[in-house]
N, C-alpha and C positions, 0 to 999 in steps of 0.2 A: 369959090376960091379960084386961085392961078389956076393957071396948067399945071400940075400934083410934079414933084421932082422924086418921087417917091410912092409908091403904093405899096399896100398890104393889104391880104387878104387870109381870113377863114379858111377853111378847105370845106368841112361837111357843113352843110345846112347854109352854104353861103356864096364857097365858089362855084361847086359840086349840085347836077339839080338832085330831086327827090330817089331816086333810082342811082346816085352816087359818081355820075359819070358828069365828064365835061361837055358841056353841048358845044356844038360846031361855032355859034353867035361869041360866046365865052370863050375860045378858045381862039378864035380867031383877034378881037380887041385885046386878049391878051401876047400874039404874038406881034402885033401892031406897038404896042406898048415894047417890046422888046426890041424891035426892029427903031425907034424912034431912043433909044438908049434909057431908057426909066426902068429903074430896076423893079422888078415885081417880085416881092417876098412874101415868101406862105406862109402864114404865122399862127399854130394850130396846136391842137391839143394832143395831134398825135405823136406816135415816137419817130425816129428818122429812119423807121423799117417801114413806117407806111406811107414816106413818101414818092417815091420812085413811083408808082401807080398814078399820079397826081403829077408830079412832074416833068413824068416821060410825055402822054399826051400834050400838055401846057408846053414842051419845050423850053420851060425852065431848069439854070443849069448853074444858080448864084448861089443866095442863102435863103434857109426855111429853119424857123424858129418853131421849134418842137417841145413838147412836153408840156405847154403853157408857159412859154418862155423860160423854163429850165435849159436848156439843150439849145448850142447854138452850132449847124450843119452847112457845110458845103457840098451843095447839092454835086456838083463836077466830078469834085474830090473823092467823093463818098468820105470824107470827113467829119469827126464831131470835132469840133473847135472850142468847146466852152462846155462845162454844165456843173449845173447848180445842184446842189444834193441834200438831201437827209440826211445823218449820219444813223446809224444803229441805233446808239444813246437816245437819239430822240424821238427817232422812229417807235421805239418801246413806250417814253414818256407818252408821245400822240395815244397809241392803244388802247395805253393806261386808263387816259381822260375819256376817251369815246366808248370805253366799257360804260359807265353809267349816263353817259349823253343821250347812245344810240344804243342800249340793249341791244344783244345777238348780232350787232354788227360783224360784216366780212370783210376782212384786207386782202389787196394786193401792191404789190409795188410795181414798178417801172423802173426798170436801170438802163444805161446808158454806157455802152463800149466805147472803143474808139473808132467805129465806122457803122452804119446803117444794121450791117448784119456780123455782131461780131462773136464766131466759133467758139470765146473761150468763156463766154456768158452766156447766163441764164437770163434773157432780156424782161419777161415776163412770170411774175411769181404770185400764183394764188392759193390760197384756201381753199381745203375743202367748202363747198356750198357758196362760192362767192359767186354772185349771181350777174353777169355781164348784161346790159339792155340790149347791147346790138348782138347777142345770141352767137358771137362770133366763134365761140368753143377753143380761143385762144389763150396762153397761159398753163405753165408748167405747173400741176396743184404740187403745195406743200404743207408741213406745219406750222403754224405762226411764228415761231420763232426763228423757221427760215426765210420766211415771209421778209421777217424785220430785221435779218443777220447782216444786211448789206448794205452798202449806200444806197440809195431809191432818189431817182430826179424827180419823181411822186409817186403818192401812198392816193392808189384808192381805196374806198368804203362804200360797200354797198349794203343795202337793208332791203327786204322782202316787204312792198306794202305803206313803204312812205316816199315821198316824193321829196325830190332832191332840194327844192326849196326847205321841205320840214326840217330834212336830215342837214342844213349847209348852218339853220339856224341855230339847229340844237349843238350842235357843232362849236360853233362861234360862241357858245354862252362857256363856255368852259377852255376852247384854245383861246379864245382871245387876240392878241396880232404877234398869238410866238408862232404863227404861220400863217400861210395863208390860203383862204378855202374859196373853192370856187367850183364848178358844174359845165357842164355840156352836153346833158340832156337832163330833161325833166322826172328819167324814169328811176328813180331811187340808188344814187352813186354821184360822190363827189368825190374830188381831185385835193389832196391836199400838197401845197408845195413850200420849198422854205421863206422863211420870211421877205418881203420884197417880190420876189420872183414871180411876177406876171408877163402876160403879150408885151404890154407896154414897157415895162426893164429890157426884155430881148429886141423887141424893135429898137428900141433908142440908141443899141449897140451898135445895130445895124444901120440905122442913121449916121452916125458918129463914123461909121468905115466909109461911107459917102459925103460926106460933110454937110448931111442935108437936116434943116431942121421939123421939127415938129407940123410947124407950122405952113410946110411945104410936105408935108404927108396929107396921104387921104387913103382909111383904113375902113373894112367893110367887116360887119359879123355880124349875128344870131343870136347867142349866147351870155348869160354871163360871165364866161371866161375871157369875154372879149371885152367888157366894159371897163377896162384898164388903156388895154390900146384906143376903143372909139375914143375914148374923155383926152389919152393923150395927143393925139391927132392932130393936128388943125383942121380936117372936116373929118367927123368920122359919121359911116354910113349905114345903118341899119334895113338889113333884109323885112320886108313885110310880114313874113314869117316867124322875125326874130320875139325872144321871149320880153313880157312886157317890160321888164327895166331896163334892157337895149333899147326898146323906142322910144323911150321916155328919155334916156340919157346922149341918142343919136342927134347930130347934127339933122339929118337927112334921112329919109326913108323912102327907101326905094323897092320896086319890086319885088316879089318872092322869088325866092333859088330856082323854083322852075319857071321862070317867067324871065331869067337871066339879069336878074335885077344888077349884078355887077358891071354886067357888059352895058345896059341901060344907062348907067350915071359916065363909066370911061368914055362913052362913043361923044360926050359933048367934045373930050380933047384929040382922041385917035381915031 
């Protein structure tokens, strides 16, 4: 493609190498990129509490699209500027459905204040037994129906013993497109968010505030929480590490996250 008027990128498994940090190669192409005016947007699964660790290094200071495009952040600001929610009602009906999808299933949610870390919320709400893959010991435990008392910018679910693939499918056989399910790791825990609401709805926003289109994007990820943004892109770029429907569905395949595979593909234009 052109020279990209627009980037986006992953954060784990794509900007981030193995060990979670930005290497010096990455981090330099991407202040290159900023210095040359191309806006660089992080567009990630996580909440807008965990980017400031991701941002500060990057000296990024725009917008970062969180929650899996629930949550739209100004990074400068420490502002949420947008977000997309569950409500209770259907928070309970999802439950409902994934009692007999995903037996002994475990929720948590994800909410969203109005800035990165806000006092008068509970940002993080789990279950007894809900079982995180990245072992991170984060999350206020509750009872399910605290769990599911509030709006949530996502409901996870986790299962002991199946793989995120099994759990996304069994999933889908019973929600069907009154949401939308999606993953970002393979070890037994999906993301569920409201209908619509993928990478690619929060970047397009983000597009739309630069008047830049699709097709002058070039978007990098792992995942398939990302295969919404790659496919929207005009080149979207998949990590060598990425899981097999990203490479399949990638424009381009580049590098693995520790091999800097993002700064690899930027360095043809910065």
């Amino acid at each position: 493609m052109d020279r990209p008027q627009l980037i986006a990128s992953d954060v784990d498994g794509t900007l981030l190498d193995p060990a979670e940090r930005l290497s010096p190669r990455t981090a330099a192409v991407v202040h290159q990129v900023a210095e040359e005016g191309v806006p660089f947007i992080l567009v990630t699964g996580r909440p807008a509490r965990w980017i400031a660790p991701v941002a500060g290094p990057a000296r990024l200071e725009g917008y970062a699209v969180c929650a899996n495009g629930a949550v739209l952040y100004d990074i400068a600001a420490d502002r949420v500027l947008n977000v997309h929610g569950l409500e209770p009602v259907v928070l309970h009906d999802i439950a409902d459905a994934l009692a007999d999808a995903l037996p002994g299933c475990r929720l948590a949610a994800e909410r969203a204040g109005r800035s990165a870390i806000d006092k008068d919320l509970r940002p993080f709400v789990i279950e007894p037994d809900y079982h995180s893959p990245w072992g991170d010991g984060e999350g206020s435990t509750a009872p399910r129906a605290e769990v599911l008392g509030h709006t949530a910018v996502k409901l996870l679910v986790s299962v002991r013993g199946m793989t995120s693939d099994e759990m996304a499918d069994a999933a889908r056989t019973v929600l069907r497109d009154a949401v939308d399910i999606t993953f970002s790791t393979g070890a037994g825990l999906i993301e569920i968010s409201a209908p619509g609401i993928t990478k690619a709805a929060g970047l397009a926003e983000v597009a739309g505030k630069f008047s830049v289109s699709a097709e002058r994007t070039i978007a990098f990820g792992d995942m398939p929480n990302d295969l919404a943004m790659l496919r929207w892109a005009g080149h979207g770029v998949a990590m060598a590490n990425a899981h097999p429907a990203v490479l399949e569905a990638a424009d381009e395949i580049t590098a693995p996250n520790s091999e800097d595979g993002v700064a690899q593909v930027l360095e043809r234009w910065f």
